[in-house]
Structure formats: C-alpha cells, structure tokens
C-alpha positions as CSV (number, residue, x, y, z in Angstrom):
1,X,-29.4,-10.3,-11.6
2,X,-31.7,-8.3,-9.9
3,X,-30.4,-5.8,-6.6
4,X,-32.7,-4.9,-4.4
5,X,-31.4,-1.2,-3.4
6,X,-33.8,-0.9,-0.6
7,X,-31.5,-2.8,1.9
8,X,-29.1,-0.6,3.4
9,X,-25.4,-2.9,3.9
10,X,-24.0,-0.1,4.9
11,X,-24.3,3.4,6.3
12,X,-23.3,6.5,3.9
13,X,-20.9,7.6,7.0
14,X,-19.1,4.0,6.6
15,X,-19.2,4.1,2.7
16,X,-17.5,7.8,3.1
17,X,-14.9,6.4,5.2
18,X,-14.1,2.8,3.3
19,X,-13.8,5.4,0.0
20,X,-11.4,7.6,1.8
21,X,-9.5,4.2,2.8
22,X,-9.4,3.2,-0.9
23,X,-8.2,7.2,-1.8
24,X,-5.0,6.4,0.7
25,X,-4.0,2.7,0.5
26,X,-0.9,3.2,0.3
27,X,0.0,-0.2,-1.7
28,X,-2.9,0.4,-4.2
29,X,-4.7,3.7,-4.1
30,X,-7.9,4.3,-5.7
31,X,-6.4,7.1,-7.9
32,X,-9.6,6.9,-10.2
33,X,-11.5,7.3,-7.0
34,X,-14.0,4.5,-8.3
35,X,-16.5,4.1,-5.3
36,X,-18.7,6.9,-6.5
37,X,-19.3,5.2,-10.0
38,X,-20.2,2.0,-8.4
39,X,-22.4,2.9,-6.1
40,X,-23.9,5.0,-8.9
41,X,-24.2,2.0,-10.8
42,X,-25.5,-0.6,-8.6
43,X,-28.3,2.0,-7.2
44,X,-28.6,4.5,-9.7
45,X,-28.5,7.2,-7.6
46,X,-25.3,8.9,-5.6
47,X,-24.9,10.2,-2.4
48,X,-23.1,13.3,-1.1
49,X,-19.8,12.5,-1.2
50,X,-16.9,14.5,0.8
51,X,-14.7,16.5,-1.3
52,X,-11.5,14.9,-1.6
53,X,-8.9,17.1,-0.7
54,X,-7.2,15.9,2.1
55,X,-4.1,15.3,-0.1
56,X,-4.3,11.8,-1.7
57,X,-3.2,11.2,-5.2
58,X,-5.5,11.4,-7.9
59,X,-5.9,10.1,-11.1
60,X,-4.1,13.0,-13.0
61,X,-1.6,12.7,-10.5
62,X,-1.0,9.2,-11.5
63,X,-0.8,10.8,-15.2
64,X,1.7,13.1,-14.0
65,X,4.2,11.0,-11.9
66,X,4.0,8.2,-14.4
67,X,5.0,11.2,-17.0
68,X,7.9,12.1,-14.7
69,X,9.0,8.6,-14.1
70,X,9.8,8.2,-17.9
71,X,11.5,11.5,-18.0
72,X,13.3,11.3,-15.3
73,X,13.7,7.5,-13.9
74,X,12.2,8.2,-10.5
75,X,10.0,5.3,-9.7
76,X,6.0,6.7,-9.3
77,X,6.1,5.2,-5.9
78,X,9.1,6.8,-4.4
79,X,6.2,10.2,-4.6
80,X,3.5,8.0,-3.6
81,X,5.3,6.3,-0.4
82,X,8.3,8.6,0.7
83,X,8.0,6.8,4.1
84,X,8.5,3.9,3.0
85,X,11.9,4.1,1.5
86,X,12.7,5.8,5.3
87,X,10.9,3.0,6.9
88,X,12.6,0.4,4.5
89,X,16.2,1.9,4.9
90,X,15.9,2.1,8.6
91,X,14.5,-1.3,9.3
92,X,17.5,-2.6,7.3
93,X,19.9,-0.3,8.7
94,X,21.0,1.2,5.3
95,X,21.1,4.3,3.4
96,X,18.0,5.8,2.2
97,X,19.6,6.5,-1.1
98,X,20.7,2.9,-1.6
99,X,16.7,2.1,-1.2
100,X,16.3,4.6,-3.6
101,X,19.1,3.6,-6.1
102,X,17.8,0.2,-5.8
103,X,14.2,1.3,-6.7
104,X,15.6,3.2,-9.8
105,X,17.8,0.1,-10.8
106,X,14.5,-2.0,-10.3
107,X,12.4,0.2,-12.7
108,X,15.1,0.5,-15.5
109,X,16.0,-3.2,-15.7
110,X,11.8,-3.8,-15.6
111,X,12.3,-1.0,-19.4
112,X,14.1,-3.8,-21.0
C-alpha cells in the first residue's frame, strides 16, 4: 500500500502531545515509547521529539519493576499506579493495605 506522506493528519505539536499521552496512560503506558518508530516508519523521516523526562516509566523501568515483582511479590502496578490503590481503598471505604494484600494475593495465585 502506498502512503502519501505529503498530507499532514496531524500537526508535530499534536503528535508531541498524543505521544506524551501514550508515555502516561496509566492503564497501559507506552513504556517502549513506540510513536517515534512509527512515525519513522510510515514517513521515513522523524521529527524533533521532546525529551522525555517528565517522570513516566520507561521501558527499562518495566525491566526493573517486573524484576522486583518476582523477587519480592509486589505487583508492577502498585509502582506504576500508587493512586490508585488510595483511590480504590477510599472509594470502598477500606484499608489501603487490604488493596494492596489483595493485589499481592492476585499476582501469586496468577504464578500457579
């Protein structure tokens, strides 16, 4: 199929901004930050992207906490969405550590 890469969809400010809203989903993060490559492969060219260093995970940090998850049973998204165990215990007027507890039981029964 052929592209023709002389229509503009978007703007380079809007692509910056929908690849910083991949970087930070917070259900599914972009950890391999993948816009850059496909943008790069549709129009072989690239674009001056913004550093990324407004503290979303990357993908050695998925590395890491998946690393620590197996050493020590806490559940890679406990790091990835602390306010969501807070939001998640509060909304169900519990304990944050039974949300936690939960998550771990979750993850260790999902081992077997």
């Amino acid at each position: 199929m052929h592209v023709n890469t002389n229509i503009e969809l978007s703007q380079k400010d809007e692509l910056q901004q929908i690849r910083q809203f991949w970087l930070r989903d917070p259900n599914e993060p972009d950890w391999a930050d993948s816009l850059p490559a496909i943008y790069r492969s549709v129009f072989d060219k690239d674009i001056n992207w913004v550093e990324n260093d407004a503290g979303a995970f990357t993908e050695p940090d998925a590395i890491l906490l998946k690393e620590i998850e197996l050493e020590h049973g806490a559940p890679a998204e406990m790091a990835i969405n602390g306010s969501g165990m807070r939001d998640t215990a509060r909304v169900l007027k519990i304990n944050k550590d039974t949300v936690i507890n939960t998550l771990k039981k979750r993850k260790a029964s999902s081992r077997r």
